[in-house]
Every structure is written in structure tokens, then in C-alpha cells.
N, C-alpha and C positions, 0 to 999 in steps of 0.2 A: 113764693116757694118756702117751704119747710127743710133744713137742711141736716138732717140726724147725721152727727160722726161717732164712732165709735172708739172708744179712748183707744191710747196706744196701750205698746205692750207694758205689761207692768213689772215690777220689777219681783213681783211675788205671786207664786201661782195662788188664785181662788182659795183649794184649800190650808195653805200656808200663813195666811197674814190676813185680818177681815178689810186691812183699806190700806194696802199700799201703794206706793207712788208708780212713778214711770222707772222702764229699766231706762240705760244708756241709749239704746235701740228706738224704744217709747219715746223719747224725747226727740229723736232722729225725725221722728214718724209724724211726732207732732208738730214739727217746722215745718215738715214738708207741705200737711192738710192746712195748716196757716196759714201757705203762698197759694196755695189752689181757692181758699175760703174770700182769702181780699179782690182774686180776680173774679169770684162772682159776685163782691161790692153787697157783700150782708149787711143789713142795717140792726138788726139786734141778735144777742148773743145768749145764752140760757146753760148752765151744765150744773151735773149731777151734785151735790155735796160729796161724793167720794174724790177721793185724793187722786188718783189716776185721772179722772175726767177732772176735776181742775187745773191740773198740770196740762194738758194735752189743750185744755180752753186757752188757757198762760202763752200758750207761745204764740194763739190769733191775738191774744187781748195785745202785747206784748210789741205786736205789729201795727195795731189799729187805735183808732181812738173811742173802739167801740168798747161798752163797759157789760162787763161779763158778770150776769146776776145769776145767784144758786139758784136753782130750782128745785125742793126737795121731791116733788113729783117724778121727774125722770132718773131718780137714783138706781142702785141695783135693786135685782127681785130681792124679796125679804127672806131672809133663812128664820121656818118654823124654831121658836124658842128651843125645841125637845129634840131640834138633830145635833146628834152628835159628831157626825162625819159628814161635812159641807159637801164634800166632792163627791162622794155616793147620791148622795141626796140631788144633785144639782144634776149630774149625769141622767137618773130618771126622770126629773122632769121633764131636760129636754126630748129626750124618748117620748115624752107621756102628749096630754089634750089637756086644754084649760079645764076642759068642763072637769079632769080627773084631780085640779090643784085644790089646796089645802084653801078657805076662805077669805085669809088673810090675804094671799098670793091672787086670790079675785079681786078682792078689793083693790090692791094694790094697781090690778094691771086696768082696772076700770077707771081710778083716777089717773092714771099715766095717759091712757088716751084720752080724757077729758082736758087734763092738760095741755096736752101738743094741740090738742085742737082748737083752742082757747087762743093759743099762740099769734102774738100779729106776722103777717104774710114777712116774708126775706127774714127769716133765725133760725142762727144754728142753733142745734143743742146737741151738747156734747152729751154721752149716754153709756150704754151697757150693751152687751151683744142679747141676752133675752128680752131688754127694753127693746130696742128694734126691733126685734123680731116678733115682740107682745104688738106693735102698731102695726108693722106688714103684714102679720097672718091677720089682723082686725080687717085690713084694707083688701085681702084677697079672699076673705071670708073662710080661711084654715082654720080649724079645729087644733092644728098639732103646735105645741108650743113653740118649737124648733121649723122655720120657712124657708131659711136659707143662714150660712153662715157668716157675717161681714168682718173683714179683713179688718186688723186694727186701722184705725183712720181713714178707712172708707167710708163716701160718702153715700148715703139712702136721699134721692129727691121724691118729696110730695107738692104734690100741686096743693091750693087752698083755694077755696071758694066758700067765705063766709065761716064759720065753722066744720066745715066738709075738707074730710081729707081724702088727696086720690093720690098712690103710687107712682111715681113717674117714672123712675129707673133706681133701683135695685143697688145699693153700695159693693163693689169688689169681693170676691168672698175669699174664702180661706178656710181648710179645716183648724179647727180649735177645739184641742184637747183640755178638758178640764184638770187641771192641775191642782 
């Protein structure tokens, strides 16, 4: 199994801060997906170089003896050099379809599923709410960037078979306003 969690909450909305940490809440969040993560006995661990998902990795590592390696692949989607206003910009995406994203934002999301899939069977990887959602619409075969919403620190299971990823169940969802 493949175990995507989605960092907690952070302590700075999206458009406010480009890599901020965990709020008080976020950190809550992340103890909590840390005691759910050891009872299903992960054997390797993976998370974003942003500072939210390594925090939210910190409190499984923190519990475990398992050693939490970056992964630059499943970082956030990239913000086009030439936007000025993230959270406009990030709002239509999720409205929009891959096939409508800027090149770089293909690329990106083509290595990120290369990546997970590359993945050995039992790791988590701690992530991004459009990183998840770029791997579930790949596995449901969606067009729209946006599949479903997952709650901070819910988890998304995929089966693995060799390189092949399949959906198992869906992480918790929640609406999430772009801030």
C-alpha cells in the first residue's frame, strides 16, 4: 500500500506565506495521523520539502524508527514565475482540467506520478491537497484538476502492483478554501 497524507493545517494561508509551517492545530493533526500511521506498521516514509509537510512527517518520524527522506517530486504544484496573486491563480486551477494547465504544471504533475509509482509497496508520503488529487484524478481517469477535497491529515490508500497504482479508499474530505 501507498499511504498519501495531507499535511496539517498550516499556520499561514497559501496566499500569505510561500512555505509555512504548522498552525497549533496542524501539529494537533499531525500527532494524531502519526498514531493512526504506526498502527498500520509503514515500513518507509517520503514527504514534500515544504515545511508544513515536514512538520506533519516529524511527529510520525518522532514516534518511529522509520527515517523520513525528502522527496522533491511530491512537493506543492509550482506557481507560474508571472503570477502575481497565488490565490487567484490557484482558485482557477482547481476550477480548471490538466489538459488547460500551464507546461511547467504538466510536467510537474507527470513526475509526481512517476514518483509515487516508483515508490516501494507500505510509504507514506506526506503531500499537498492538489498533489493528491493530481494522483486520484490520474487513477480515476478525471480530466478536472480538483477530484475531491482531503481533509488535513487524511489519509488516501492505494494498492501497488509493481509499478501500477490503484485507489483503494479515498482520504476524509473537507472543504478548503484557498487563503
Amino acid at each position: 500500500m501507498i499511504y498519501l497524507v495531507r499535511h496539517g493545517e498550516a499556520a499561514a494561508g497559501w496566499g500569505e506565506h510561500p512555505d509555512p509551517g504548522l498552525s497549533d492545530n496542524g501539529w494537533i493533526q499531525a500527532e494524531a495521523v502519526a498514531k493512526k500511521l504506526i498502527a498500520l506498521d509503514v515500513s518507509h516514509a517520503r514527504t514534500s520539502p515544504m515545511m508544513r509537510c515536514r512538520e506533519t512527517a516529524s511527529a510520525y518520524g518522532n514516534l518511529t524508527e522509520n527515517l523520513i527522506h525528502v522527496e522533491p517530486k511530491v512537493t506543492e504544484i509550482p506557481t507560474p514565475g508571472d503570477i502575481v496573486d497565488r490565490r487567484t491563480w490557484l482558485r482557477n486551477l482547481m476550477a480548471g482540467r490538466w489538459s488547460e494547465t500551464p507546461h511547467d504544471v504538466k510536467t510537474w504533475h507527470q513526475n509526481l506520478i512517476e514518483a509515487v509509482s516508483a515508490l516501494p509497496d507500505n510509504t507514506v508520503v506526506f503531500s499537498h491537497f492538489i498533489a493528491i488529487n493530481a494522483i486520484v484524478g490520474q487513477l480515476t481517469n478525471s480530466p478536472s484538476v480538483t477530484v475531491f477535497r482531503p481533509n488535513y491529515c487524511s489519509v488516501t490508500v492505494l494498492a501497488k502492483n509493481g509499478t501500477r497504482l490503484k485507489l483503494i479508499e479515498r482520504g476524509e474530505s473537507l472543504d478548503t478554501r484557498v487563503l
